[in-house]
KEKE-3310 file (N, C-alpha, C; in steps of 0.2 Angstrom, whole numbers, plus 5000, padded with zeros to 4 digits):
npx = (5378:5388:5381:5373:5380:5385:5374:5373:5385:5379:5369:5375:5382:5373:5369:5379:5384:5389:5399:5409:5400:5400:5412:5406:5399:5409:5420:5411:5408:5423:5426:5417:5422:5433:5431:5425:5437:5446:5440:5438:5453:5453:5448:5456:5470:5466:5467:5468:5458:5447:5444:5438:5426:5422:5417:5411:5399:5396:5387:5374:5373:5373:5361:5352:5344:5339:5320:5314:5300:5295:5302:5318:5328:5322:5332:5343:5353:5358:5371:5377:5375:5366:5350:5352:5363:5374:5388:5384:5391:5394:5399:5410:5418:5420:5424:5438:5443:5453:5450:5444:5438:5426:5415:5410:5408:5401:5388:5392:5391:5377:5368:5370:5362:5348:5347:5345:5336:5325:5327:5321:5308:5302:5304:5296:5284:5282:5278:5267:5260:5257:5252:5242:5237:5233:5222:5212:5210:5206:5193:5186:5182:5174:5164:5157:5151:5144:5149:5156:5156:5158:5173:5186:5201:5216:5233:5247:5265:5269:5261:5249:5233:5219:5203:5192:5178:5163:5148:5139:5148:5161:5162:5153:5147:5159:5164:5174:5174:5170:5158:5144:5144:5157:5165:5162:5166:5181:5185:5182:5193:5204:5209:5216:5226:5233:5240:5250:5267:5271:5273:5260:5250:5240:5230:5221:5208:5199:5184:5183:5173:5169:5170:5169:5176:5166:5169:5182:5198:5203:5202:5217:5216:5203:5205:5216:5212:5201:5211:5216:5206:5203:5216:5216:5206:5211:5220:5215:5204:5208:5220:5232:5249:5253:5267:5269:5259:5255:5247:5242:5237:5229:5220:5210:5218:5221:5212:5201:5195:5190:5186:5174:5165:5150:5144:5156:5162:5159:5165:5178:5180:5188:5195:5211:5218:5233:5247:5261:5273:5289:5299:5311:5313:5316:5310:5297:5292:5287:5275:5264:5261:5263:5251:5239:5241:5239:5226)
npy = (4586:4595:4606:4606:4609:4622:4628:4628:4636:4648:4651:4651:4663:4670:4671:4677:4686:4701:4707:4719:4729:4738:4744:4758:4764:4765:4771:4785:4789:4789:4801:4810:4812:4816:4829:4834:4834:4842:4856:4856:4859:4870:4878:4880:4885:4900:4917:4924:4932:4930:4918:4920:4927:4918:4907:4914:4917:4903:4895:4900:4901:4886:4886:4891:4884:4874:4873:4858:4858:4870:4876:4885:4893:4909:4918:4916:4919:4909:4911:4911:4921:4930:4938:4952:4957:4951:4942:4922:4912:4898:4899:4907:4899:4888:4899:4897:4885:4875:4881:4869:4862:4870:4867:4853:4857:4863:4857:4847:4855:4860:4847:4844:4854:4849:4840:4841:4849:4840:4832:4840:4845:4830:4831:4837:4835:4821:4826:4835:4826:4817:4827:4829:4817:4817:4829:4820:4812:4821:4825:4817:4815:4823:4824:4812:4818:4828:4840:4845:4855:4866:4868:4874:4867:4870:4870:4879:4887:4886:4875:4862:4872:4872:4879:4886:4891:4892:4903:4898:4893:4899:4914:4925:4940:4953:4945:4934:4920:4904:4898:4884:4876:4876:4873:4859:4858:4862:4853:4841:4840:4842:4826:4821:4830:4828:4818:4821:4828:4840:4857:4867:4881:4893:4905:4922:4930:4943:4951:4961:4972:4989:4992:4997:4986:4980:4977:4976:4986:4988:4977:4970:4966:4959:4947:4944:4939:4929:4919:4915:4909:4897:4892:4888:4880:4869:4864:4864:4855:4847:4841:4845:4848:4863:4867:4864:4873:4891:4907:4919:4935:4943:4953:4960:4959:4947:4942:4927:4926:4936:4951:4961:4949:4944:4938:4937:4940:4932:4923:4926:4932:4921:4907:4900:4887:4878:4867:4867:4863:4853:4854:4860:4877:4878:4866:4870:4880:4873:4869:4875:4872:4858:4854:4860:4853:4840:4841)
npz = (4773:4775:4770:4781:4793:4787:4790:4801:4808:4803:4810:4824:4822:4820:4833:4841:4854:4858:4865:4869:4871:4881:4880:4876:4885:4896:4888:4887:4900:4904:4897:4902:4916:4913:4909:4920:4929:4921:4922:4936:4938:4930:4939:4950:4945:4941:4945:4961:4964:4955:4957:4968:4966:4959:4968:4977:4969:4962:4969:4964:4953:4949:4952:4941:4936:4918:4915:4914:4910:4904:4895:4888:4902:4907:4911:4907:4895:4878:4878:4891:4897:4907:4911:4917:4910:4914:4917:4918:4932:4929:4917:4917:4923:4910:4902:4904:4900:4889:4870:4863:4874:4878:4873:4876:4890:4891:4890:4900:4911:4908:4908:4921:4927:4920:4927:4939:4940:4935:4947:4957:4954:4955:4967:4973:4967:4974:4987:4985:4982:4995:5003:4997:4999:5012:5014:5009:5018:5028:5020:5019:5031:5034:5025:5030:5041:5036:5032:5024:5013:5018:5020:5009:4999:4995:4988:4990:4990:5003:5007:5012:5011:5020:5020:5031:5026:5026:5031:5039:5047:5053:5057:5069:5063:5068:5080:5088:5091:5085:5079:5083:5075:5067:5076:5075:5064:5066:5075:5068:5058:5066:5071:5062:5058:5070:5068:5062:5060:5055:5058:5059:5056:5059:5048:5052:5041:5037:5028:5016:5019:5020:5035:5052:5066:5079:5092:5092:5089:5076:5058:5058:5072:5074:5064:5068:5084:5079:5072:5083:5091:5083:5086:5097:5099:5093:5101:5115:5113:5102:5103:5100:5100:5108:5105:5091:5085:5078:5075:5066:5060:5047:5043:5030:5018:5010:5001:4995:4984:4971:4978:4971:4965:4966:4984:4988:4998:5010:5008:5010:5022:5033:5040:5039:5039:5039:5034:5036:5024:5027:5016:5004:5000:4985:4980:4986:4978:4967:4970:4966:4951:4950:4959:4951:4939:4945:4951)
capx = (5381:5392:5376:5370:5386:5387:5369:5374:5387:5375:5365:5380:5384:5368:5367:5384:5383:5393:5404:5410:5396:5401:5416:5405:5396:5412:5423:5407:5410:5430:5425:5413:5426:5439:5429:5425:5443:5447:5434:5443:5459:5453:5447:5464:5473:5464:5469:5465:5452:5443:5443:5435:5421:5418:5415:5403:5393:5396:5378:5368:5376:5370:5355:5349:5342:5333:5315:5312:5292:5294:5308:5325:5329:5324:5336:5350:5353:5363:5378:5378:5373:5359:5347:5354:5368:5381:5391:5382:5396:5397:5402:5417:5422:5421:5430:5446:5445:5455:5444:5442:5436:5422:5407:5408:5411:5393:5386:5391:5384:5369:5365:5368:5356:5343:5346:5345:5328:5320:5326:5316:5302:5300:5303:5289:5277:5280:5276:5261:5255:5259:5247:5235:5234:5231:5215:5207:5208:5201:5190:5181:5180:5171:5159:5155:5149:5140:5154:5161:5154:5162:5181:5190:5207:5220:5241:5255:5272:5268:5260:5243:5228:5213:5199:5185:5174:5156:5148:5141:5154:5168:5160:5146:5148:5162:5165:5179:5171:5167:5149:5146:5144:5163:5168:5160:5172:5189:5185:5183:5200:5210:5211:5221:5231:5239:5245:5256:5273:5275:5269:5252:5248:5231:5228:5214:5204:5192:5182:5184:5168:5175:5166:5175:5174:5161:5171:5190:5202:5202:5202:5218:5215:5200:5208:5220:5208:5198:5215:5221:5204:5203:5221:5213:5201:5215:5224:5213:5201:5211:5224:5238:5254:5255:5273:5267:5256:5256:5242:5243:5229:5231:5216:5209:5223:5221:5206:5202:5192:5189:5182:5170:5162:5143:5145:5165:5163:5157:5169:5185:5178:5189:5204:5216:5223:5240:5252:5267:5279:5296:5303:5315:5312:5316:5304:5289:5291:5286:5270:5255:5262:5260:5243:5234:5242:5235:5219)
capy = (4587:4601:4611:4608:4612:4629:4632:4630:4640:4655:4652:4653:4669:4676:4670:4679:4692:4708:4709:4725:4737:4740:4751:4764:4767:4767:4777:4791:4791:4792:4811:4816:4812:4820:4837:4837:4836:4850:4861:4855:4860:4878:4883:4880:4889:4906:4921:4923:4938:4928:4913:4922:4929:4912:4905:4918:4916:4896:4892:4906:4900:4879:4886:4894:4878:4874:4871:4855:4859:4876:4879:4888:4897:4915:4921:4913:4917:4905:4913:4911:4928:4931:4944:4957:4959:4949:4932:4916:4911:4893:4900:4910:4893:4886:4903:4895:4879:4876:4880:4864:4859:4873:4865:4849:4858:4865:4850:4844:4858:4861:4840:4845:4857:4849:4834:4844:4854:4834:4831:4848:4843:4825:4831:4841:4830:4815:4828:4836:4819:4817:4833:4827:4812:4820:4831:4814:4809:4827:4826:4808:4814:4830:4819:4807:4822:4833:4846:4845:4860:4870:4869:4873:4867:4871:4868:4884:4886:4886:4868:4859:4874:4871:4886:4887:4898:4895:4908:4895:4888:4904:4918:4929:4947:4957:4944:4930:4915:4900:4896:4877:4872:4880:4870:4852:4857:4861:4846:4835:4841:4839:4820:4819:4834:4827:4811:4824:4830:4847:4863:4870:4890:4897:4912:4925:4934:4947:4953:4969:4977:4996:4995:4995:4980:4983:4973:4978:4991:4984:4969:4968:4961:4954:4941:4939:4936:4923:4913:4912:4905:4892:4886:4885:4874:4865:4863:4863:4851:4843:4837:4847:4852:4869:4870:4865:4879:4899:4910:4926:4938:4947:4957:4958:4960:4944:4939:4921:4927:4943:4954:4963:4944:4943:4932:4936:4944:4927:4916:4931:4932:4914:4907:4895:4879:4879:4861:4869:4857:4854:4853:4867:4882:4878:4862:4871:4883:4871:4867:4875:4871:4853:4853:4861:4847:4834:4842)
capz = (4779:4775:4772:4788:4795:4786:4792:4810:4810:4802:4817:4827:4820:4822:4840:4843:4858:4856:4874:4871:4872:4887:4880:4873:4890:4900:4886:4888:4906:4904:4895:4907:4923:4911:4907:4926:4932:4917:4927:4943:4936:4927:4945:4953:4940:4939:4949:4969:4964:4952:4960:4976:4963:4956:4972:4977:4963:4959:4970:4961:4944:4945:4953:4936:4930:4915:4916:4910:4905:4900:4890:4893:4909:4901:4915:4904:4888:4874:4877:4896:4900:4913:4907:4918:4906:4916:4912:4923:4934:4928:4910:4918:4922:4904:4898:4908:4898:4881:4867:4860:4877:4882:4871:4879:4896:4894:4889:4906:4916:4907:4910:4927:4928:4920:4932:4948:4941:4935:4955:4960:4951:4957:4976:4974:4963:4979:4994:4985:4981:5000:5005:4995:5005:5020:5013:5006:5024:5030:5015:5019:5037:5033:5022:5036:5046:5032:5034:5016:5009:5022:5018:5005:4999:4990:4990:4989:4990:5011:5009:5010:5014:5023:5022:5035:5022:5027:5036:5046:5050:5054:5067:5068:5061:5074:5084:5084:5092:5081:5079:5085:5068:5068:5083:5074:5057:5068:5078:5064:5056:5070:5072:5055:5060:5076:5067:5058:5063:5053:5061:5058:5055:5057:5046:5051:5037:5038:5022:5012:5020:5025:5040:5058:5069:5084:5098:5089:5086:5068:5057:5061:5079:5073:5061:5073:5086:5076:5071:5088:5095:5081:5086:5106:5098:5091:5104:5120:5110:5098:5106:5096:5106:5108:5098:5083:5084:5077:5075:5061:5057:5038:5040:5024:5015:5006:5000:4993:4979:4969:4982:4967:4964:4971:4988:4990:5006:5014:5008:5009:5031:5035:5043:5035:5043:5034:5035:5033:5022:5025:5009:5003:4997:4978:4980:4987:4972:4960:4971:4964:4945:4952:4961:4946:4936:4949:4950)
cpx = (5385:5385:5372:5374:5387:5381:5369:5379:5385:5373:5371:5382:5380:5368:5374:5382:5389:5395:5408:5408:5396:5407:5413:5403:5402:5418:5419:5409:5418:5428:5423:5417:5431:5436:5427:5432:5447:5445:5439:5450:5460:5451:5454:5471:5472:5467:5464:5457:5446:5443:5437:5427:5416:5416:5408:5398:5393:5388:5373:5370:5371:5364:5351:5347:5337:5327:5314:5304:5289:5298:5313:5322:5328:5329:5343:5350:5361:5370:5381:5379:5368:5357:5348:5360:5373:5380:5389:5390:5399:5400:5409:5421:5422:5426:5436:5447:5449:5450:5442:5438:5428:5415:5404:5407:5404:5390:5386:5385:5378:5363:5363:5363:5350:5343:5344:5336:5324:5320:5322:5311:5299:5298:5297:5283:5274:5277:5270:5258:5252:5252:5242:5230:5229:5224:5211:5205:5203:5193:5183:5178:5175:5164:5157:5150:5144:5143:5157:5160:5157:5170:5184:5198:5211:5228:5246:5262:5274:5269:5251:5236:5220:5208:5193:5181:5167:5153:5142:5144:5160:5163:5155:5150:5150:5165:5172:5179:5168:5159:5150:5147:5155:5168:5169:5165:5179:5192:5187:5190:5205:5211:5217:5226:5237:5241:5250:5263:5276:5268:5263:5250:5242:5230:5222:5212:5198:5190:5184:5179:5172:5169:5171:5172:5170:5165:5179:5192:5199:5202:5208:5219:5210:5200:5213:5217:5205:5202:5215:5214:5203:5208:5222:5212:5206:5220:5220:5210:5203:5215:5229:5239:5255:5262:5275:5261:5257:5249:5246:5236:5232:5225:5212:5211:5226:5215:5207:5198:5192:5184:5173:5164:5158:5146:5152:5165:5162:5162:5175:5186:5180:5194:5204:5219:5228:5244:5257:5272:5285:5300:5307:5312:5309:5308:5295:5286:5287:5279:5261:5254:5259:5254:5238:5238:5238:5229:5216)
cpy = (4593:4608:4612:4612:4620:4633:4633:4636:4648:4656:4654:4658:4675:4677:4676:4686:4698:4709:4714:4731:4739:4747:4757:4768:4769:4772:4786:4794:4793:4801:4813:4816:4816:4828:4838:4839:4842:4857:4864:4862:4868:4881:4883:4883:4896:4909:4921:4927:4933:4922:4913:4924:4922:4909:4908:4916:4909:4893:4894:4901:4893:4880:4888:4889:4879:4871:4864:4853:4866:4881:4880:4894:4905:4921:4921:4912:4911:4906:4913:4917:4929:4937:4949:4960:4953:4941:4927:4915:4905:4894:4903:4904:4890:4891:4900:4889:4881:4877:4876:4860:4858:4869:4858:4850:4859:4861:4845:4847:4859:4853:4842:4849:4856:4842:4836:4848:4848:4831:4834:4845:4837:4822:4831:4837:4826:4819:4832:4830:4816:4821:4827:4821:4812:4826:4826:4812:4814:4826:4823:4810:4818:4830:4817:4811:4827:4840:4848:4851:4867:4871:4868:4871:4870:4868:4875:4883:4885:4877:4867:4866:4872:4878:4887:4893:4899:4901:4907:4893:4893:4908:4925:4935:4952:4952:4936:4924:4909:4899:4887:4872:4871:4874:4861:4854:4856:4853:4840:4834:4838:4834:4817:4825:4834:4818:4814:4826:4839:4854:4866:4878:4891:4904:4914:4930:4939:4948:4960:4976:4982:4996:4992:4989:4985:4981:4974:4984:4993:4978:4967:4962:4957:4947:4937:4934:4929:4918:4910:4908:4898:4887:4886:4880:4867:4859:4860:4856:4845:4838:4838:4849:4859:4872:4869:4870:4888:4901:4917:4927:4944:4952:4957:4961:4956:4940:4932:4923:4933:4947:4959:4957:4945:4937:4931:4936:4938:4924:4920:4932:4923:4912:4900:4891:4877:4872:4863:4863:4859:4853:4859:4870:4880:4874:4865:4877:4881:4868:4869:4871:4864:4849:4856:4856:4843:4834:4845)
cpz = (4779:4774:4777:4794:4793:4789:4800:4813:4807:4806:4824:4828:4821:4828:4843:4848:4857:4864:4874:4869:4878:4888:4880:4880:4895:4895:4887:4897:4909:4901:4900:4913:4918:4912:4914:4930:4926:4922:4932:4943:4935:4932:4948:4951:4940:4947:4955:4966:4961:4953:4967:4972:4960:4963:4976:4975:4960:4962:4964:4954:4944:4948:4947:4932:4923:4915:4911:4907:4902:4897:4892:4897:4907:4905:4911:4898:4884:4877:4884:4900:4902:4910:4913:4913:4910:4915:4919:4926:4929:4921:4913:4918:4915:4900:4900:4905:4893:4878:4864:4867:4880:4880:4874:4888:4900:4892:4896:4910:4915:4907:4917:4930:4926:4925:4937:4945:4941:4944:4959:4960:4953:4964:4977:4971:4971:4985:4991:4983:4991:5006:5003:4998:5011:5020:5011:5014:5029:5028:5017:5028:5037:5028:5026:5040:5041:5032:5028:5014:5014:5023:5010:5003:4995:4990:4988:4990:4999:5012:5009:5016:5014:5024:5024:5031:5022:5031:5041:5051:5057:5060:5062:5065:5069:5078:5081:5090:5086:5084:5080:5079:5066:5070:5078:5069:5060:5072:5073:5062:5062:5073:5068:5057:5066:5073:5063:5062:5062:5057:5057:5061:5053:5054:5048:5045:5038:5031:5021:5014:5025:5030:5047:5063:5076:5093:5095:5086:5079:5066:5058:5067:5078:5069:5065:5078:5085:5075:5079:5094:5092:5084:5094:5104:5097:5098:5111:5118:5107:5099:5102:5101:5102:5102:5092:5081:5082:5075:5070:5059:5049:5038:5036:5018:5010:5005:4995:4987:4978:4973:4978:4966:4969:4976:4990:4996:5011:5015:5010:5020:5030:5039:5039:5040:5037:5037:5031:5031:5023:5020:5007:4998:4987:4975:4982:4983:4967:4963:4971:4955:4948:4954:4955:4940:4938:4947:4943)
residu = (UNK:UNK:UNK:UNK:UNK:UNK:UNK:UNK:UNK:UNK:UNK:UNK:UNK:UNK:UNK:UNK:UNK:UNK:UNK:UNK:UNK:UNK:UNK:UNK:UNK:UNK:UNK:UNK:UNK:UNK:UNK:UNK:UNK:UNK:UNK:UNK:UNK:UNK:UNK:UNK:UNK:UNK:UNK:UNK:UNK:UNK:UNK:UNK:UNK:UNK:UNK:UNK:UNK:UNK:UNK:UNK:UNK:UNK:UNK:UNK:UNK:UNK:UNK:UNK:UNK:UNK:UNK:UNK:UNK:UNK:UNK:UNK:UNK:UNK:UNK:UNK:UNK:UNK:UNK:UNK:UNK:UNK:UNK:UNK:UNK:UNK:UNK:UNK:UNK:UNK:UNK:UNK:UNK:UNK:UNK:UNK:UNK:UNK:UNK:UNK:UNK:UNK:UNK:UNK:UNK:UNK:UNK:UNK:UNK:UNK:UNK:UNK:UNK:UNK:UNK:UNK:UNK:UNK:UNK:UNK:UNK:UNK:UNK:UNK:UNK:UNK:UNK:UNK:UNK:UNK:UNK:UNK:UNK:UNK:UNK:UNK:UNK:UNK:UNK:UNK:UNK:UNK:UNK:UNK:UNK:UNK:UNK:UNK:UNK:UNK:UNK:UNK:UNK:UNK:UNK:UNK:UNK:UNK:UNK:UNK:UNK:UNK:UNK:UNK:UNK:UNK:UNK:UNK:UNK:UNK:UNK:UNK:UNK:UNK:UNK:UNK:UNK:UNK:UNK:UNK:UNK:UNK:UNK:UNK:UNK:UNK:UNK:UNK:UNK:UNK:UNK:UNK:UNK:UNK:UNK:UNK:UNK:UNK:UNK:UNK:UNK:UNK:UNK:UNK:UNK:UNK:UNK:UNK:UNK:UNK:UNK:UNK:UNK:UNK:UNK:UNK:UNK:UNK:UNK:UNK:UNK:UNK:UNK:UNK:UNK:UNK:UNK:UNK:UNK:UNK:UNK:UNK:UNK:UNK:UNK:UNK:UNK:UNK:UNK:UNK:UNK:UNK:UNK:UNK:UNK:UNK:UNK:UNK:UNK:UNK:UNK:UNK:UNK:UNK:UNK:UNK:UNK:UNK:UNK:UNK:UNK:UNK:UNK:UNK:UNK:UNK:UNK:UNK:UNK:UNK:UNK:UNK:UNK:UNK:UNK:UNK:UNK:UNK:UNK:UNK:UNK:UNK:UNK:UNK:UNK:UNK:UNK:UNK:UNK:UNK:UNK:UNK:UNK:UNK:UNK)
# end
């Protein structure tokens, strides 16, 4: 009896839960709200002048995040100096701490900013995952029709591009009329295009041969010319409104390929159907890293 009794209350003892793990997690967040309001504190204490400097420069400062897939920020060395020579902002804030406080102070900031770059990163992952969408439906339609070999895609910091590069497809030599075949590809495209919401840019291209246009100034007007009759097509055709539309001609000031490469000049003579993303600035930075992932 008493051995069973001693054995129960082993069991008893094993079974026992630990009900204040809970301190560790909220004394951890007692420091971190303490070394915020330190911060707080070391801003409202310092002189006008260098208060008006930190302020200035407090954006710029939590912007210089750390990359969380390719190392430190090489803008920002250990010591909180940006490779111009000068002191990050967010460190002048730490110099105003005590000095028993400043190491934990960076240890905030520097979570902070790897939290806002893992936010950056994961904006940017869902909205090119999002693009990518929106070509699969291009994609399959352009399929359906025999049209596939005729656009190529891509994703930049713009947003999801479309590149009319056959040279069945784009306009005879000089001239900035689609060929019918042209007409069947912009057609196709612009069903999936008008259930969209964000603005749509036509770039024109011409290719790198130095020869002057026959019917144009220059390439200039002739890339222009060429975008703005696709995003007629677009529109008179398509059933896109006009104010989600722009037209730009570039000339041949960006080619899509190494203009030396046999067969450039084909592909390099196109215009681009651009799905300008709304996402900020930082997020459509980090949008080619993420489509050569994908892809």
């Amino acid at each position: 009896m008493s051995h069973a009794s001693s054995k129960r209350r082993h069991e008893e003892h094993e079974e026992h839960e630990n009900h204040e793990r809970w301190l560790v997690t909220y004394a951890d967040m007692v420091t971190l709200l303490m070394v915020l309001f330190i911060v707080m504190f070391a801003m409202s204490t310092v002189d006008d002048q260098k208060y008006k400097a930190l302020k200035s420069g407090l954006s710029d400062g939590f912007g210089q995040a750390v990359p969380i897939r390719g190392g430190a920020d090489p803008t920002v060395a250990e010591n909180g100096s940006t490779a111009q020579g000068q002191t990050a902002p967010y460190e002048l804030l730490v110099q105003e701490l005590p000095a028993g406080e400043q190491g934990r102070a960076r240890e905030v900031l520097e979570t902070a900013d790897r939290l806002r770059t893992q936010r950056q990163y994961d904006e940017a992952r869902v909205e090119v995952e999002r693009l990518l969408r929106i070509w699969h439906q291009v994609d399959s339609a352009l399929q359906e029709r025999g049209l596939r070999d005729d656009v190529r895609v891509d994703v930049d910091e713009r947003g999801l591009v479309l590149s009319l590069v056959s040279e069945h497809v784009i306009f005879r030599p000089d001239v900035a009329v689609l060929t019918e075949r042209g007409q069947r590809v912009v057609d196709t495209i612009a069903p999936v295009l008008a259930e969209l919401t964000e603005p749509i840019e036509i770039d024109g291209h011409t290719n790198q041969e130095p020869v002057k246009p026959r019917y144009f100034p220059t390439d200039w007007e002739l890339s222009t010319a060429r975008a703005i009759h696709v995003l007629r097509r677009l529109d008179e055709h398509g059933g896109l409104p006009a104010r989600r539309l722009r037209a730009t001609g570039f000339g041949h000031t960006r080619p899509l390929v190494d203009p030396d490469e046999p067969g450039s000049q084909r592909i390099n003579k196109r215009v681009d159907i651009v799905v300008l993303s709304s996402a900020s600035a930082e997020t459509r930075a980090r949008f080619r890293e993420i489509y050569e992932e994908l892809t």
